[in-house]
LOTOR-170871 format. One record per atom (N, C-alpha, C): x, y, z. Coordinates in steps of 0.02 Angstrom, whole numbers, plus 32768, in hexadecimal, padded with zeros to 4 digits. Example, Ala and Ser with C-alpha at 12.3 -4.5 7.8 and 13.67 -1.06 7.14 Angstrom:
% LOTOR-170871
82947EE48186;82677F1F8186;82947F5B8186;82827F908162;82AC7FCB8165;82858002818A;
//
This chain:
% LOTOR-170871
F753E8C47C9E;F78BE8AF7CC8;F7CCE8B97CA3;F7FCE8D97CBF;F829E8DB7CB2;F86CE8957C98;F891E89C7C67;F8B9E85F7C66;F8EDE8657CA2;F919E8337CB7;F94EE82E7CDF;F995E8007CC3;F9C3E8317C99;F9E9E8107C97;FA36E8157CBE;FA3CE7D67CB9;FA7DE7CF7CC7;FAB5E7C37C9C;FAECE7EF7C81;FB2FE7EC7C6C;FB6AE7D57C99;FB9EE7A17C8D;FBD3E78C7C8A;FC00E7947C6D;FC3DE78E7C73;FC78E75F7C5B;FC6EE73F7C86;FC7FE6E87C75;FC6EE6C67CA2;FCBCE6787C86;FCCEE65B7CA3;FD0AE62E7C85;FCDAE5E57C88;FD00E5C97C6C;FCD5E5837C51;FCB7E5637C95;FCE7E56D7CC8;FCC3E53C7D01;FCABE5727D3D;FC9EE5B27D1B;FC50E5D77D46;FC67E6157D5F;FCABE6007D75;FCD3E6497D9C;FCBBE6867D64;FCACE6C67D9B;FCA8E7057D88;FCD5E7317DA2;FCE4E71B7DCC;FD16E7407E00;FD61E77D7DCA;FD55E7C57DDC;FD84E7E97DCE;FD9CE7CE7D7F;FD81E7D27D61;FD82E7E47D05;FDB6E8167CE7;FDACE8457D1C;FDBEE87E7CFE;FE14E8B47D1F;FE22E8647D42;FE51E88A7D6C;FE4BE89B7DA7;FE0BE8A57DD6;FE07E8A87E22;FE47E8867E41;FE4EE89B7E7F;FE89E8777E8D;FE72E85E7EC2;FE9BE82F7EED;FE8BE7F27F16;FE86E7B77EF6;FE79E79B7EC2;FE5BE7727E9C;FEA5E74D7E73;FEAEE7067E7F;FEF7E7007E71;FEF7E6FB7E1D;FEA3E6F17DF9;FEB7E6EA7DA3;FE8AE7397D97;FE9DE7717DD1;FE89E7B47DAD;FE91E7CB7D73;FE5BE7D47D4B;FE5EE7FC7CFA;FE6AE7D07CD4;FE4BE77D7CD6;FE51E74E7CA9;FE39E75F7C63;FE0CE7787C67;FDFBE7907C1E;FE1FE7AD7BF3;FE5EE7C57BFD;FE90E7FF7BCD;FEC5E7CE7BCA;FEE3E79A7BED;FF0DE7627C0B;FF03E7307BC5;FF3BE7407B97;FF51E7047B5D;FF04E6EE7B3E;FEE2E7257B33;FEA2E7217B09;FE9EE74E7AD9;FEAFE7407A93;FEA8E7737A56;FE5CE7A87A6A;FE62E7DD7A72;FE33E7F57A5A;FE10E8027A21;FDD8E7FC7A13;FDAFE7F579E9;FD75E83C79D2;FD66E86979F7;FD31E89B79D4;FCF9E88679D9;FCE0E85779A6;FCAAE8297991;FCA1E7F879BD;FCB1E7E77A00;FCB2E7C07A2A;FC82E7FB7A65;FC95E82F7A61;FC80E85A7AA2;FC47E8867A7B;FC33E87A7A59;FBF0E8A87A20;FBBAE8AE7A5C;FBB2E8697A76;FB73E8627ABC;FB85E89E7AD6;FBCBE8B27AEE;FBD1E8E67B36;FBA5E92B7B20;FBAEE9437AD0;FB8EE97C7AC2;FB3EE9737AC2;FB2DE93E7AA6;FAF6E9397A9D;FAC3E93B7AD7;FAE3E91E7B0F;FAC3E9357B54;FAB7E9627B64;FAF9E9997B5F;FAD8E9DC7B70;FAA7E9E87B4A;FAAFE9F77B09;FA66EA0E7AED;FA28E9F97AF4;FA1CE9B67B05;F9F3E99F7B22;F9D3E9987B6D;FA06E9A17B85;F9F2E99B7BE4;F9D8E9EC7BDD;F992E9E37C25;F989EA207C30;F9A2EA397C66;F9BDE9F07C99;F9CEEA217CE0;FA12E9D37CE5;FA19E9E77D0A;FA69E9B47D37;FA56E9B47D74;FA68E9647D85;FA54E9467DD0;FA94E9287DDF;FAACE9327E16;FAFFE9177E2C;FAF8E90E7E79;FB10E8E57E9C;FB12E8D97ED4;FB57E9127F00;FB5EE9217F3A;FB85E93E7F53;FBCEE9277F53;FBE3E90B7F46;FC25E9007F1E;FC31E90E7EDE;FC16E9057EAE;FC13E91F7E8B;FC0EE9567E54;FBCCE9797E91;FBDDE9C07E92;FC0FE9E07EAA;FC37E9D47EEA;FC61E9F37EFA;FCA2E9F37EC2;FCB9E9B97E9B;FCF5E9B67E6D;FCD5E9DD7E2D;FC8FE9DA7E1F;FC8CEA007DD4;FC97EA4B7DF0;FC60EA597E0A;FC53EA947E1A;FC97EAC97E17;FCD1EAC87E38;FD05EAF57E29;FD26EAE87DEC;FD0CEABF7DBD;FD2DEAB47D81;FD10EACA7D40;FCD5EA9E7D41;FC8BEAAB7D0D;FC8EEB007CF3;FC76EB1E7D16;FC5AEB5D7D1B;FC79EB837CD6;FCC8EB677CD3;FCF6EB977CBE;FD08EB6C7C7B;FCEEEB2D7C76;FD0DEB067C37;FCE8EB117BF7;FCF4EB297BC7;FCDCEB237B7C;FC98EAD67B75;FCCEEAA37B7D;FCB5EA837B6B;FC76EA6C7B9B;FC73EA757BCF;FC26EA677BEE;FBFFEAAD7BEE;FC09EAE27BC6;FBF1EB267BD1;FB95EB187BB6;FB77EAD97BA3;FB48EAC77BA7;FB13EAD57BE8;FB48EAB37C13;FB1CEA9E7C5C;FB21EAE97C8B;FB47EB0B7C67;FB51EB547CA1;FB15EB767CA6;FAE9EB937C87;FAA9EB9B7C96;FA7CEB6C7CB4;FA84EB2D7C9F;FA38EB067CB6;FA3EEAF97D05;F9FAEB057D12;F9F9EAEA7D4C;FA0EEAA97D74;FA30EAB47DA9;FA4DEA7E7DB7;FA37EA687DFF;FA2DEA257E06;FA17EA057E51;FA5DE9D27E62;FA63E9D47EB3;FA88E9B57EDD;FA6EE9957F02;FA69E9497F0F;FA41E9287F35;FA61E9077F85;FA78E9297FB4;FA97E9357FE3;FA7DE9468035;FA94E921805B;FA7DE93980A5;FA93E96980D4;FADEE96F80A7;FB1DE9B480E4;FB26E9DB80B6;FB15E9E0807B;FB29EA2C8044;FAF9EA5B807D;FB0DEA9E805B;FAE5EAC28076;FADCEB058046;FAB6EB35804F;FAA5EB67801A;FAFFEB89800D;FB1DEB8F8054;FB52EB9F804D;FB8BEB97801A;FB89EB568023;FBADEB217FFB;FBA9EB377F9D;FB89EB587F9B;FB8CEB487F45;FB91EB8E7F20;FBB3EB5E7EEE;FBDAEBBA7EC7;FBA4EBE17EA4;FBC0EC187E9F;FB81EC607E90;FB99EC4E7E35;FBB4EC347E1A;FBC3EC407DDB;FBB2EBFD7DB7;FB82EBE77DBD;FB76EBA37D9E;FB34EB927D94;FB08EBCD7D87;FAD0EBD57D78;FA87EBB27DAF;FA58EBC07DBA;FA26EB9C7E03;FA42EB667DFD;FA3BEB547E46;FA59EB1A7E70;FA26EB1A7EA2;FA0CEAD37EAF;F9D3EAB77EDB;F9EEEA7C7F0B;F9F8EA977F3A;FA12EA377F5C;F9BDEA1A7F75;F9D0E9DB7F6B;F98FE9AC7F72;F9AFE9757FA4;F976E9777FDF;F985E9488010;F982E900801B;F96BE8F57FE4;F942E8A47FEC;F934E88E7FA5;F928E8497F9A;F919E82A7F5C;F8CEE83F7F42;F8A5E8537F8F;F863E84F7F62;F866E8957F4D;F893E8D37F59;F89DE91E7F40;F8A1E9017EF9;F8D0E8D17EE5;F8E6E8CA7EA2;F8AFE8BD7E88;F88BE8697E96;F857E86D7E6A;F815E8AB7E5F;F81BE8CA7E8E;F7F8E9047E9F;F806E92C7E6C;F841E94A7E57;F864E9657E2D;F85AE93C7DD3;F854E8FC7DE0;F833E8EE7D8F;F7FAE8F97D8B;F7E0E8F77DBB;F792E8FE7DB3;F77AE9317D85;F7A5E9777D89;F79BE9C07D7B;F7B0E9BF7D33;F7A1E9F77D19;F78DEA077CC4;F7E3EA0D7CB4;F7E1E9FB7C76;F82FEA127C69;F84CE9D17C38;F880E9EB7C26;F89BE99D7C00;F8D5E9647C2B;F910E9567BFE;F928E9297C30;F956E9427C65;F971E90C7CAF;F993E9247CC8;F9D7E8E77CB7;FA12E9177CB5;FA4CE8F27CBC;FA80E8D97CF9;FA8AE8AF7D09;FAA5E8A37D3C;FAF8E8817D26;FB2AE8AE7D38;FB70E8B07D30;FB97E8997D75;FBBEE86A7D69;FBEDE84F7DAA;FBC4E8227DD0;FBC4E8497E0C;FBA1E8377E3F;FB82E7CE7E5C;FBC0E7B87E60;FBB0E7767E52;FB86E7627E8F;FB90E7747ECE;FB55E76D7F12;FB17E7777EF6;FB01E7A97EE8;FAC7E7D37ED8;FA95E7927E98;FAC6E78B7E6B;FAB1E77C7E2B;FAAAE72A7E53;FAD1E6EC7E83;FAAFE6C77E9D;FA5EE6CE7EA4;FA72E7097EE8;FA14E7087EF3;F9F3E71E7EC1;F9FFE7407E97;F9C1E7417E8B;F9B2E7097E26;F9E0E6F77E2F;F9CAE6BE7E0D;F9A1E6787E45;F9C3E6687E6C;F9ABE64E7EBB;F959E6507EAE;F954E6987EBC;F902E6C67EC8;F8D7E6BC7E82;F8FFE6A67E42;F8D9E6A97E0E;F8D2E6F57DF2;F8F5E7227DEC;F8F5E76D7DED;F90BE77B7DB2;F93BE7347D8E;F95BE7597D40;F924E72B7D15;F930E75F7CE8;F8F7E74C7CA9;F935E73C7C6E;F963E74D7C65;F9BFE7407C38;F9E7E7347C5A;FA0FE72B7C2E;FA6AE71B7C33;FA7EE7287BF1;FAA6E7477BF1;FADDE7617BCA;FB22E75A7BE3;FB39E71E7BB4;FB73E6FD7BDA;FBAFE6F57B9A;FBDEE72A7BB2;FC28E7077B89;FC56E6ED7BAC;FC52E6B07B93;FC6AE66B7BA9;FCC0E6797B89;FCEAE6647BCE;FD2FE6647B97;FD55E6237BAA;FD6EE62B7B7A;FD98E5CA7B8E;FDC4E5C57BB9;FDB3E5D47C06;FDD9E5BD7C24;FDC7E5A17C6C;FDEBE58D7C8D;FDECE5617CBD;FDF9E5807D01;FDE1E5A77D25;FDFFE5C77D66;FDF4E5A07D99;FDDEE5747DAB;FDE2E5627DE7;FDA2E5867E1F;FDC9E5977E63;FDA9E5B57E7F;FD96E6077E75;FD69E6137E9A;FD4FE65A7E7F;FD0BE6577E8F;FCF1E6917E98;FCB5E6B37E85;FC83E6887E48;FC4EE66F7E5B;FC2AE65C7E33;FBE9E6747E10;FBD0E6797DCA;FB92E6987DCE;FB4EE66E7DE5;FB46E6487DDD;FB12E60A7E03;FB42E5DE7E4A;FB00E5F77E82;FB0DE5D77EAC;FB16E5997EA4;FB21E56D7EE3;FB2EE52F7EED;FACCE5177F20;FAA3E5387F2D;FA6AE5227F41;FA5DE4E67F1C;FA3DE4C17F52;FA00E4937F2D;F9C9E4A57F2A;F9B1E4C17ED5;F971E4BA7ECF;F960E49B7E83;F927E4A37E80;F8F5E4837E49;F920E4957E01;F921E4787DDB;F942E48D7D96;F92BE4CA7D67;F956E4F57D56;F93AE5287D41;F951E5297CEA;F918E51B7CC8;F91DE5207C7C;F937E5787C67;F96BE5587C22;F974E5937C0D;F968E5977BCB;F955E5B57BA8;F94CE5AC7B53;F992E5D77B37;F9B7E5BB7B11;F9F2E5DC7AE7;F9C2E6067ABD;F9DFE6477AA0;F9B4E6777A77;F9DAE6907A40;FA2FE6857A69;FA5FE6AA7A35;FA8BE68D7A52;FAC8E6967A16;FB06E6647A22;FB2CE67879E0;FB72E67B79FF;FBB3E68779BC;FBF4E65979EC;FC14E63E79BD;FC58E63B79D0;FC9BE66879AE;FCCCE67179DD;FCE2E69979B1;FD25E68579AE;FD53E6AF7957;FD96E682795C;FDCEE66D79A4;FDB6E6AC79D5;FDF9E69D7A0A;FDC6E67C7A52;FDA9E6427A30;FD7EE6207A5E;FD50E6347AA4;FD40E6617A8C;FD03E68F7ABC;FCC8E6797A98;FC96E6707AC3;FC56E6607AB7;FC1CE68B7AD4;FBF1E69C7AAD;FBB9E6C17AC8;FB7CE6AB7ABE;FB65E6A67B0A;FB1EE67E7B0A;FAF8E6AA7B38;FABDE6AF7AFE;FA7CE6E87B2D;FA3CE6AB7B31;FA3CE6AF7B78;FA03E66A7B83;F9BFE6907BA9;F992E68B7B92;F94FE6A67BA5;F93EE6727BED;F920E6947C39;F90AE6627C56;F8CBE6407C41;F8C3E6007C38;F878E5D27C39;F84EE5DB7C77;F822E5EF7C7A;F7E3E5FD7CAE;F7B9E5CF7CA4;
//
């Protein structure tokens, strides 16, 4: 079985929403916003690529990387690997010829369907709907979460608001760093 993780930036009280500058979003690109950068704070982002074998993103998500990714240095990791979209209105149309196989998947049980199969891990970037269900569904096996000190308010969350049963996580790894970013990789408990 394949692993399933999930990566963040994520702010102290959960918001994921537009990190990176998306716009609509009134604290767009909080992450670059009166936060020293650090190097040694973002070591996780490389290490994913080399490690992920494929990328799972929900249809929002894909649509904002996708004309961007393809062409950046720094994700030139993920440009070959195969990549899945887990979506009901994408369509074959929809997706760029320059961003190496692309699979849209219709449903949650495609996904677990999709760990089922030989291969190593999958990474899952953005996509805060998506990453609900299928934490919801029990579908992530990680989290890979840099936590930054701040406070947004409303926004995009990575854990729903459902009521269900408590879901254990085991911490595995953890740094703090001088310009108060935190990184926590939590294994799910089964």
């Amino acid at each position: 079985m394949r692993t399933l993780i999930s990566t963040a930036f994520i702010s102290l009280d959960g918001v994921v929403e537009a990190p990176g500058g998306e716009p609509g979003y009134r604290n767009s690109g909080w992450t670059f916003k009166g936060i020293e950068f650090l190097p040694e704070a973002f070591d996780i982002k490389g290490r994913e690529q080399k490690e992920a074998t494929a990328m799972l993103m929900g249809r929002t998500s894909y649509e904002a990387f996708s004309p961007v990714w393809p062409d950046m240095e720094d994700f030139a990791g993920y440009k070959t690997m195969p990549k899945y979209v887990v979506s009901t209105t994408l369509t074959e149309d929809d997706l760029v010829t320059h961003w190496g196989e692309t699979t849209i998947l219709r449903s949650l049980d495609e996904v677990a369907a999709l760990k089922e199969t030989e291969g190593g891990p999958i990474i899952v970037h953005g996509s805060a709907a998506l990453n609900q269900s299928l934490s919801d569904a029990g579908l992530i096996d990680r989290y890979h979460l840099l936590v930054f000190p701040l406070l947004l308010g409303a926004g995009k969350r990575l854990f729903s608001a459902t009521d269900k049963d408590t879901q254990k996580l085991k911490l595995v790894e953890h740094e703090a760093y001088a310009n108060g970013l935190q990184k926590n990789v939590f294994d799910v408990v089964r």
